[in-house]
matplotlib code that plots the C-alpha trace (Angstrom):
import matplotlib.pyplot as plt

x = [150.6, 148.5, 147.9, 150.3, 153.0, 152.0, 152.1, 155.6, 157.2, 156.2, 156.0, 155.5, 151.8, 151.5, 149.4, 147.4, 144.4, 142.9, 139.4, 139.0, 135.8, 133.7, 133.6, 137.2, 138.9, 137.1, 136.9, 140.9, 141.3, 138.8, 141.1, 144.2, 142.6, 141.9, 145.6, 146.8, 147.8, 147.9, 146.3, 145.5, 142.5, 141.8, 138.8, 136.7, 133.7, 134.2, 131.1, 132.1, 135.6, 134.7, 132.1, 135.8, 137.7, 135.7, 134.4, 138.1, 139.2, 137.3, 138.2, 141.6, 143.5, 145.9, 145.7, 143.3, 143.7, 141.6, 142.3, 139.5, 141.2, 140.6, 142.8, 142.9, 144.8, 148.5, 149.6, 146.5, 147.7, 151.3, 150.4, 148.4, 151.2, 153.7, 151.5, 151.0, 154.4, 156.2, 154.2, 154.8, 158.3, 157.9, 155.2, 154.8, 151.8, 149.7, 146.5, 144.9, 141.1, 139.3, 137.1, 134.2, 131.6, 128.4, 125.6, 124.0, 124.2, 128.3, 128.1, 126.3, 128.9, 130.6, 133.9, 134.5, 133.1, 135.2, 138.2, 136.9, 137.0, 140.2, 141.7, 140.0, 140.9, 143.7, 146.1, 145.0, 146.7, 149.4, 150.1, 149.7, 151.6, 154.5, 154.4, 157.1, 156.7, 158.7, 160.1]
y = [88.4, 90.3, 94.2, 94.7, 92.8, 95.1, 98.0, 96.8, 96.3, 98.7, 102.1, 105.0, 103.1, 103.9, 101.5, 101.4, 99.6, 99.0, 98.7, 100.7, 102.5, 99.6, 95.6, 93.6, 96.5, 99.3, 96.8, 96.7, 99.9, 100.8, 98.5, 100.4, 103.6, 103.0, 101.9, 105.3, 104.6, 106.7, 105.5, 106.1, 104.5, 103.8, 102.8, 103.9, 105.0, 108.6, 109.2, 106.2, 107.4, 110.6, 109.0, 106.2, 109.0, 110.9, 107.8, 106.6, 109.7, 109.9, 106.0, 107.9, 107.8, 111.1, 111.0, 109.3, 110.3, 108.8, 108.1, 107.2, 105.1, 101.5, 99.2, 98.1, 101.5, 100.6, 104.1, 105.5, 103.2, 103.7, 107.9, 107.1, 104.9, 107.2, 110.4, 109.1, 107.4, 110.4, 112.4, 110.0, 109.1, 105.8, 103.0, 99.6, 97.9, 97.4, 95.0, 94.5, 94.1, 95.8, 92.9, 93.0, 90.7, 89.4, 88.0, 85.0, 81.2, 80.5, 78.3, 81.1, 83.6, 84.9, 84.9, 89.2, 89.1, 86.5, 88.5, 91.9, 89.6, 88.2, 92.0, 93.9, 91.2, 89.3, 91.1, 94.1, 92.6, 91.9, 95.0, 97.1, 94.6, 94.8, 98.7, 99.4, 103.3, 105.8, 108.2]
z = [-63.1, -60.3, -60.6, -57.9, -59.6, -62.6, -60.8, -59.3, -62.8, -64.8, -62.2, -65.0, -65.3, -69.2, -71.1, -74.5, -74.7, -78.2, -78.2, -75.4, -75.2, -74.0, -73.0, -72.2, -72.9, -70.8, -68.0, -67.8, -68.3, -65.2, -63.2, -63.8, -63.3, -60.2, -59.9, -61.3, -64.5, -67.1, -70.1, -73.9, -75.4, -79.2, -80.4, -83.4, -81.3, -80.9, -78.1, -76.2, -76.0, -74.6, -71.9, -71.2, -70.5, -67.9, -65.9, -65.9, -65.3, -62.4, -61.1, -60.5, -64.0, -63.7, -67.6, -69.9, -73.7, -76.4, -80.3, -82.8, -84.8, -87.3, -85.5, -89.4, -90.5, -88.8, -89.8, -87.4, -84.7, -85.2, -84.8, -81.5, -79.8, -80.4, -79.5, -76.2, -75.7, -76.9, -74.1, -71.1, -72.2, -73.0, -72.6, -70.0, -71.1, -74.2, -74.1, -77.1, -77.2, -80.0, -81.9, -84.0, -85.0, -87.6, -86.7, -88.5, -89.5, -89.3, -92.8, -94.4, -93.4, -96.4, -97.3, -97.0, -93.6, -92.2, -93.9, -92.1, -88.8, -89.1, -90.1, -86.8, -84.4, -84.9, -87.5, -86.2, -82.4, -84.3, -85.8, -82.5, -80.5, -83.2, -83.2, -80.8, -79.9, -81.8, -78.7]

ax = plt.figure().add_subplot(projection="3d")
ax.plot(x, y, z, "-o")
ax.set_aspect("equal")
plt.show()
C-alpha cells in the first residue's frame, strides 16, 4: 500500500509504532510525520524518545507522544494504546518494530537469550497487534 493510499484510508492519521525511538521504526514514523499523522511512540529508551518526538515533531507530526515501555509488559502496552487512542478517538495504524539482539557465536547462544529474543520481538508483535484499543 503506498502512503497516499494510507493516508486515503485511514484520514484521522493515528498510528503506534513500537520500537519507536530509532532504526525501522523511527524511519516510518518520520515518513508519516511528514504526512501529518499523529503518532505515539513506545520504546524503552527514554532519551531517544524525547530527541523522536521533537525531530518528528518538527517533520510536521501535529502530535507525537511517547511511552517508555517493555514491549514484554502487555499491561504497559495495553496503558499506552489506549492513552493515546482514547485521546485521538480511535486508532488507524499500528506497525510493530521494537526488536532486540546478542551478539556472539549463534551455536553458543544460550537458551535464556534466545527466549528474551523471541519475547521482545515476536510475542511482543503479537501482543500489541492483538491489543485492540480500549476507547
Amino acid at each position: 500500500m503506498s502512503l497516499a493510499a494510507l493516508d486515503s484510508r485511514f484520514p484521522k492519521k493515528r498510528a503506534v509504532i513500537t520500537g519507536g525511538a530509532s532504526g525501522l521504526g523511527l524511519a516510518a514514523a518520520e515518513l508519516l510525520a511528514a504526512r501529518g499523522w499523529n503518532l505515539a511512540l513506545l520504546d524503552r529508551d527514554e532519551a531517544r524518545l524525547a530527541t523522536a518526538a521533537r525531530d518528528l515533531a518538527s517533520r510536521g507530526s501535529p502530535q507525537c507522544e511517547t511511552a517508555v515501555v517493555d514491549t514484554t509488559d502487555e499491561a504497559a502496552v495495553r496503558s499506552a494504546i489506549d492513552a493515546f487512542a482514547g485521546r485521538f478517538g480511535g486508532l488507524d495504524f499500528a506497525l510493530n518494530s521494537a526488536g532486540v539482539a546478542v551478539a556472539g557465536d549463534l551455536l553458543e547462544t544460550p537458551v535464556a537469550d534466545w527466549q528474551w529474543i523471541f519475547a521482545s520481538t515476536s510475542w511482543a508483535s503479537c501482543t500489541a497487534t492483538a491489543l485492540k484499543p480500549r476507547t
